[in-house]
C-alpha positions as CSV (number, residue, x, y, z in Angstrom):
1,X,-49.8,162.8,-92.7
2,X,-51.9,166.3,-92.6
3,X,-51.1,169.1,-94.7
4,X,-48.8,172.1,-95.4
5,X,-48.7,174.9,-96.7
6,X,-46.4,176.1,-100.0
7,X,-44.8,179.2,-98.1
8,X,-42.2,180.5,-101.0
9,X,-43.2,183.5,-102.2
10,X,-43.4,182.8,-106.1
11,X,-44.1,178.9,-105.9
12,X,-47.3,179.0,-108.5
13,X,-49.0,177.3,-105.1
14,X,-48.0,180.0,-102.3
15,X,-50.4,180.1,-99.6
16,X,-52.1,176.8,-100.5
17,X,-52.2,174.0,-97.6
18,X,-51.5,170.7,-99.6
19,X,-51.9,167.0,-98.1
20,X,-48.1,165.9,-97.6
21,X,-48.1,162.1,-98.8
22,X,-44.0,161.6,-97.5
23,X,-40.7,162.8,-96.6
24,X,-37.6,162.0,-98.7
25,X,-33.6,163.5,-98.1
26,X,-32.0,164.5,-102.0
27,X,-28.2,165.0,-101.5
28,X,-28.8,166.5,-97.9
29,X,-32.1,168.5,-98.7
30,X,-34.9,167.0,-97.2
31,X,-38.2,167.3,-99.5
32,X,-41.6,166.8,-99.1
33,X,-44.1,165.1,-101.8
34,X,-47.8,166.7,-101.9
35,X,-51.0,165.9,-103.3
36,X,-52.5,168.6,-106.1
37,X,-55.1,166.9,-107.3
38,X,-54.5,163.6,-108.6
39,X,-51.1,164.6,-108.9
40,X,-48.0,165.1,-106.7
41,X,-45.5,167.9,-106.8
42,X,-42.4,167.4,-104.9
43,X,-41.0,170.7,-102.9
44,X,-37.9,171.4,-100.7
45,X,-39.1,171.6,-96.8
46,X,-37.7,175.3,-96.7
47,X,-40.4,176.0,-99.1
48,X,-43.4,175.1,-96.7
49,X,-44.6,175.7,-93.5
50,X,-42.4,172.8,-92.1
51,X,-39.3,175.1,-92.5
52,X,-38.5,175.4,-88.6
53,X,-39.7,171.2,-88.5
54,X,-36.6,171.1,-90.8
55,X,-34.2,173.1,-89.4
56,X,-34.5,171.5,-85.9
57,X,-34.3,168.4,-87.4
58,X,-31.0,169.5,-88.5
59,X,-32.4,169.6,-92.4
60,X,-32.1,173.0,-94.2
61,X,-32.8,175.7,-92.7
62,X,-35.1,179.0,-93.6
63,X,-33.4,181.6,-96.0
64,X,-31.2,183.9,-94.0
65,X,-31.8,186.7,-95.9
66,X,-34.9,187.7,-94.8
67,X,-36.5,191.1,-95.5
68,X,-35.4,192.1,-91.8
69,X,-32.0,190.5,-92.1
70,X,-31.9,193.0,-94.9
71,X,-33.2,196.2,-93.6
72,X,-30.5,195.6,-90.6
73,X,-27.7,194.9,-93.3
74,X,-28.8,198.4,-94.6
75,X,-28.6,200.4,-91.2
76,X,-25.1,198.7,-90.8
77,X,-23.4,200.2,-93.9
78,X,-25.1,203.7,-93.5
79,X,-23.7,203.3,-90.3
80,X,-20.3,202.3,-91.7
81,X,-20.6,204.5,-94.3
82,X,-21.6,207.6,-91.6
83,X,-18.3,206.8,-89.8
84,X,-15.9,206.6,-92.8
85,X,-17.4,210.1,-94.1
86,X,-16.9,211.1,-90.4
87,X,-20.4,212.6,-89.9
């Protein structure tokens, strides 16, 4: 079916581009089964590079909390923060 990559940060096989052997839904979560070897691991779809393929399939989605998404939460309660002080 091609492959794909392990995207989450501290999977063991980050950065790795896998063959992807199928597609399976566990209680809502779709997952995808990869070959390592002559072995298969089994990973959630937000884990890989079909993250957006997911999402749009209306699977799960990427992590909200991104490092930007948090940077932006930051500037909001200094800004908050700011205000209350009255600065």
């Amino acid at each position: 079916m091609g492959l794909v990559t392990v995207t989450h940060p501290f999977h063991p096989l980050n950065g790795q581009k896998l063959p992807w052997l199928k597609r399976r839904v566990h209680h809502g979560v779709p997952f995808v089964q990869l070959q390592v070897g002559d072995d298969s691991v089994s990973l959630p779809e937000a884990w890989t590079d079909l993250a957006p393929m997911a999402a749009a399939e209306g699977g799960a989605a990427a992590p909200i909390l991104s490092r930007d998404a948090l940077c932006e939460l930051a500037r909001l309660v200094a800004t908050l923060t700011a205000e209350k002080a009255g600065l």
